[in-house]
PAZA-253606 format. One line per 5 residues: number of its first residue (from 1); their letters; for each residue x, y, z of C-alpha. Coordinates in nm, 2 decimals. Each point is the difference from the previous one (the first is absolute). Example, Ala and Ser with C-alpha at 12.3 -4.5 7.8 and 13.67 -1.06 7.14 Angstrom:
1	as	1.23/-0.45/0.78; 0.14/0.34/-0.07
***
This chain:
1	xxxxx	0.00/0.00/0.00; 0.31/0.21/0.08; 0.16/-0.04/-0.30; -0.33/0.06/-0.22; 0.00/0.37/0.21
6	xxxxx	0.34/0.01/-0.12; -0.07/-0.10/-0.36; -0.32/0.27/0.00; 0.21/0.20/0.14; 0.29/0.03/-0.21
11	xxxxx	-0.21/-0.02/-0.39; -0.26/0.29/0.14; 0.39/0.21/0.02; 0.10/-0.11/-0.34; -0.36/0.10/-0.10
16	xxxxx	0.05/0.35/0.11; 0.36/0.05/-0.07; -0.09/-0.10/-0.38; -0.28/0.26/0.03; 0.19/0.29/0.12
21	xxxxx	0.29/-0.08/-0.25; -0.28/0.02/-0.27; -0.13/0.33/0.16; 0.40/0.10/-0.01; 0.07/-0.04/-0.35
26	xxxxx	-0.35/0.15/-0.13; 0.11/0.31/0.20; 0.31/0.00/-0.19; -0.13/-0.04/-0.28; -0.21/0.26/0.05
31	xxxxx	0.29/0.21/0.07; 0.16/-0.10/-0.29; -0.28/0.12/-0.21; -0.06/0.32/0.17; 0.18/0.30/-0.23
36	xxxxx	0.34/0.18/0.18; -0.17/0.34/-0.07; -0.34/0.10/0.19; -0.02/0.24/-0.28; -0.04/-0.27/-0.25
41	xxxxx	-0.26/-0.23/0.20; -0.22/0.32/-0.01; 0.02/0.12/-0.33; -0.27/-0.19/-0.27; 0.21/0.09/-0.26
46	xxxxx	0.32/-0.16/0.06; 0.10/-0.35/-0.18; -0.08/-0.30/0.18; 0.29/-0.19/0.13; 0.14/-0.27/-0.18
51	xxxxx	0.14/-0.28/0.24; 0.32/-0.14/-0.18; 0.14/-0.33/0.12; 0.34/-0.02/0.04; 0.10/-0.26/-0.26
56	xxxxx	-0.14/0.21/-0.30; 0.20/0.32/0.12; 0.32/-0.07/-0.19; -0.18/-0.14/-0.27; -0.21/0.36/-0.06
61	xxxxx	0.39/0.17/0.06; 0.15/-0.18/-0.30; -0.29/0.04/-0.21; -0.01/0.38/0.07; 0.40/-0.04/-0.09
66	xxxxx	-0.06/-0.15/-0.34; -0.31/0.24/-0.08; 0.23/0.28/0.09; 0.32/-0.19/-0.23; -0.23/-0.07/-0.23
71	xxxxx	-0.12/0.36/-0.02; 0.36/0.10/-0.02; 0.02/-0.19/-0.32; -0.26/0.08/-0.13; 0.17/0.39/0.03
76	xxxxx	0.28/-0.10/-0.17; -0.16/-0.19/-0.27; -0.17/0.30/-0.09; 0.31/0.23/0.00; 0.16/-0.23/-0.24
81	xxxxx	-0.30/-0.02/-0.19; -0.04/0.37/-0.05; 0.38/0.06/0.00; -0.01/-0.22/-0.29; -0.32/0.12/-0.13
86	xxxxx	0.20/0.36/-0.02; 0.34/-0.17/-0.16; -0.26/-0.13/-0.25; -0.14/0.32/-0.08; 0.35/0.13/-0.03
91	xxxxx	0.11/-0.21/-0.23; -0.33/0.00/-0.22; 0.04/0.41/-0.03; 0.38/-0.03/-0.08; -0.13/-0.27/-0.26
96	xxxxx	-0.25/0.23/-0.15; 0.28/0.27/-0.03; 0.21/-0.23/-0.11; -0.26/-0.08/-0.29; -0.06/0.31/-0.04
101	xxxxx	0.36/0.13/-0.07; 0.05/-0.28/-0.20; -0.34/0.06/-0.22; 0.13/0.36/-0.01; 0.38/-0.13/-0.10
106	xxxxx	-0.17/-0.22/-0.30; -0.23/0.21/-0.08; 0.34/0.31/-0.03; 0.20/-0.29/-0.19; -0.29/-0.08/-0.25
111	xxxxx	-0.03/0.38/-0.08; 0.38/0.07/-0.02; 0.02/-0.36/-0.25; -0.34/0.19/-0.17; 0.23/0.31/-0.04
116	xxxxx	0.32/-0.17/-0.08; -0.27/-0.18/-0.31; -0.05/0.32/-0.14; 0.34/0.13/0.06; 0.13/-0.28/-0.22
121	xxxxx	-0.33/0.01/-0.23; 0.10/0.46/-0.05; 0.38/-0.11/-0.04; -0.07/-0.27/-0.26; -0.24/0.26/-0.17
126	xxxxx	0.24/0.25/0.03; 0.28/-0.24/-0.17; -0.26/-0.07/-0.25; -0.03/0.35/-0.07; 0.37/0.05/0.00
131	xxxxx	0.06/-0.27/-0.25; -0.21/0.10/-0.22; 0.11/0.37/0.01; 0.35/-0.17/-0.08; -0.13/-0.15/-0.27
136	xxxxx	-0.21/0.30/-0.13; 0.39/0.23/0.06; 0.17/-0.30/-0.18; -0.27/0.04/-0.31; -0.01/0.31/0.00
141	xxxxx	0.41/0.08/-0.01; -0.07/-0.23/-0.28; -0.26/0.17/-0.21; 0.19/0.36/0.07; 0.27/-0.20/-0.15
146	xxxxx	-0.19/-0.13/-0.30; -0.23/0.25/-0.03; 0.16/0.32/0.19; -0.23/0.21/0.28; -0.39/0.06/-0.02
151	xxxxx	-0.04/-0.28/-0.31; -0.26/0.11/-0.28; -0.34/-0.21/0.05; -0.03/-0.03/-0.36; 0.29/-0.01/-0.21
156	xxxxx	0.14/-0.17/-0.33; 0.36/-0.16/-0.01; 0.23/0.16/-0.25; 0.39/0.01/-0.06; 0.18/0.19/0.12
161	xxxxx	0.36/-0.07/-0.15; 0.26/-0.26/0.06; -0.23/-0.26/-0.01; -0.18/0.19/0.29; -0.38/0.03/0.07
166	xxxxx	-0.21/0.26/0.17; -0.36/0.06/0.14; -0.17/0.29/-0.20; -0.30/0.09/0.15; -0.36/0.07/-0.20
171	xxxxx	-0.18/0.26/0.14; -0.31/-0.01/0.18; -0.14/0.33/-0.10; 0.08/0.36/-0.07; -0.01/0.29/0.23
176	xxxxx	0.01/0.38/-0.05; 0.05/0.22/0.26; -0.15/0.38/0.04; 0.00/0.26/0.16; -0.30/-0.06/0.17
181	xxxxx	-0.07/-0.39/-0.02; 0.16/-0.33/-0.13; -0.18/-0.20/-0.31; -0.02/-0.37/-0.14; 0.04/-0.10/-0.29
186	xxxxx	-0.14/-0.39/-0.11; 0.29/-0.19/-0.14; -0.07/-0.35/-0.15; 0.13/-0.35/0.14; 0.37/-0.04/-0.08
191	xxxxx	0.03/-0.34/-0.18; 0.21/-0.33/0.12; 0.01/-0.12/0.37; 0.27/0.03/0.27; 0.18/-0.31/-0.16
196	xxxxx	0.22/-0.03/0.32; -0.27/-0.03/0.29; -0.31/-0.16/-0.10; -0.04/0.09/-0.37; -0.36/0.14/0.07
201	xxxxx	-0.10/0.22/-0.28; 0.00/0.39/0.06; -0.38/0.03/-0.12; -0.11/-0.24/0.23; 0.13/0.19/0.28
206	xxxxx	-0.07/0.31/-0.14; -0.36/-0.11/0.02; 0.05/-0.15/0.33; 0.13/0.33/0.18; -0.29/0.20/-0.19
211	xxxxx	0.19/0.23/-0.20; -0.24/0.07/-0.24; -0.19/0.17/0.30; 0.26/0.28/0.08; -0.16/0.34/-0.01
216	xxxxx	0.11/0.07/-0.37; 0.01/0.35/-0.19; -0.13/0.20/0.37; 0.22/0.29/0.16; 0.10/-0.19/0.34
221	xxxxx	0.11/0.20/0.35; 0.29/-0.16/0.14; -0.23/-0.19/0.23; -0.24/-0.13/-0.23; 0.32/-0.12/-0.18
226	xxxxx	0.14/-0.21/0.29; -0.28/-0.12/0.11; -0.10/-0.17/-0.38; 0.38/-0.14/0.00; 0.03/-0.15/0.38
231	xxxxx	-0.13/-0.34/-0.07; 0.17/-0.05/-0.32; 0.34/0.18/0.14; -0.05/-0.25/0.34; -0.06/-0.31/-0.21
236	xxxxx	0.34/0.04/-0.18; 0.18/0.07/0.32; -0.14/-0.31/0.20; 0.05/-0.24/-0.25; -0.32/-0.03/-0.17
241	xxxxx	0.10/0.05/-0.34; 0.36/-0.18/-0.04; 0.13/-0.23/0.27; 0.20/0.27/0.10; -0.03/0.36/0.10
246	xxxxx	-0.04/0.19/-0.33; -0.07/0.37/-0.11; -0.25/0.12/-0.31; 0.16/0.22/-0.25; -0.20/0.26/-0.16
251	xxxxx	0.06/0.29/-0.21; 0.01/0.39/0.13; -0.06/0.34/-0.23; 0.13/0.34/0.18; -0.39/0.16/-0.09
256	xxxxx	0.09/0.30/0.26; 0.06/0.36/-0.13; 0.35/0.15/0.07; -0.08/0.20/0.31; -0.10/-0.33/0.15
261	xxxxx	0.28/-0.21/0.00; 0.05/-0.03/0.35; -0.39/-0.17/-0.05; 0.16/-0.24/-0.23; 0.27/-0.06/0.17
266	xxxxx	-0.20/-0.08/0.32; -0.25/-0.22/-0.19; 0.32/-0.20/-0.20; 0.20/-0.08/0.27; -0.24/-0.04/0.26
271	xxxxx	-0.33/-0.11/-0.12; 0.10/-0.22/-0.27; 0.37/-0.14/0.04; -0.16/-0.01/0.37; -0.25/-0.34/-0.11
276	xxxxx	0.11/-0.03/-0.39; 0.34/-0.08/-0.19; -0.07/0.34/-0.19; 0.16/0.02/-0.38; -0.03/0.39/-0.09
281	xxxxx	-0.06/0.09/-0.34; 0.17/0.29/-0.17; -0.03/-0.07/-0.38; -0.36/-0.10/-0.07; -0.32/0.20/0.02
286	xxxxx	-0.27/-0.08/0.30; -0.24/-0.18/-0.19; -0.15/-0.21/0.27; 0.17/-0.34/-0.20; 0.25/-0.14/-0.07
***
């Protein structure tokens, strides 16, 4: 019966000593819970708190580490990106200029090869030209050899001693000058043909150079005159009648009273000998023929 007292005894002080270590630990758990600050357990507003076991502290520590080095990273990853994103750029705009200088440089060469074209196309032209004013000198020497300076257009060959031959020239028309005014007389087409260049007969280019349509028989002025012999006087001299540069031949009267020979003289010398190989006549009446 004792030891039953004993046994009651002793478990009803286990009982209570579990008890008031439970009642312990809940008030220090309570404790535990309870915020440091007053301020805080007062205030609605604040954050709750977050209990944090011990085990997963070092584990949010190394992950807040590698957020923070993997931040870092990410920093430098993006200076290299937009350092290189700017050497880029660089090089592109150096490129373009590059390009461009060299567009600029072709575009320079091809003109000065365009100008060096036409610089060769002017100096082959202008050797061209210089030939054939070499040739031209080189003929003509010849004909003033042959035929002696300004070469009648129309002309018959005769001797002229020592088995010799000259040019002697038929004469386009006749002339008489006045005191006042110059006049034309109509002469008929010499016979033959320049045997020596062409052989073309003398009427057919008497008909070709119209000289049947000379203003005949009418008292001229000195203008009037030139300007009915230009053309003919222009075709002689560039070629048009002989292959060479020739001169017409006509026939002159001294028409002017004796008081005006300074008229004639004038009129001779510069009107006539000026565009015509002048032949003046001295013992044959003006009769407006030959």
């Amino acid at each position: 019966m004792s030891s039953y007292r004993r046994g009651a005894v002793l478990g009803l002080t286990v009982a209570e000593a579990f008890i008031l270590f439970t009642f312990l630990l809940l008030i220090a758990l309570l404790g535990l819970s309870q915020p440091d600050d007053p301020q805080l357990e007062s205030d609605p507003s604040s954050p709750p708190r977050i209990w944090v076991r011990p085990e997963e502290i070092e584990t949010l520590v190394n992950s807040a580490k590698q957020a923070r080095e993997a931040r870092d990273q990410a920093e430098h990853a993006l200076a290299a990106a937009q350092q290189e994103l700017d050497q880029t750029r660089d090089n592109a705009e150096r490129a373009q200029r590059a390009a461009e200088a060299a567009a600029n440089g072709r575009a320079a060469a091809e003109r000065e090869r365009d100008q060096a074209h036409q610089r060769a196309e002017l100096a082959a032209k202008d050797l061209n030209h210089a030939e054939k004013a070499v040739a031209i000198a080189k003929r003509n020497l010849e004909l003033f050899r042959r035929k002696g300076e300004n070469p009648p257009c129309w002309y018959q060959i005769v001797k002229a001693g020592e088995n010799k031959t000259r040019e002697k020239p038929h004469y386009l028309f006749n002339v008489a000058i006045h005191e006042d005014s110059i006049e034309l007389a109509r002469r008929p087409p010499p016979p033959g043909g320049a045997a020596d260049d062409g052989d073309t007969p003398y009427v057919e280019e008497w008909r070709r150079l119209r000289i049947a349509g000379l203003p005949y028989g009418r008292r001229l002025s000195d203008e009037e005159f030139s300007d009915a012999v230009t053309d003919l006087v222009a075709r002689g001299r560039n070629s048009q009648v002989r292959s060479y540069e020739c001169v017409f031949s006509v026939m002159v009267w001294d028409k002017t009273p004796n008081h005006a020979k300074e008229r004639w003289k004038y009129a001779h010398d510069r009107i006539i000998e000026g565009s015509f190989s002048a032949y003046t006549v001295q013992d044959l009446e003006w009769t407006g023929a030959d």
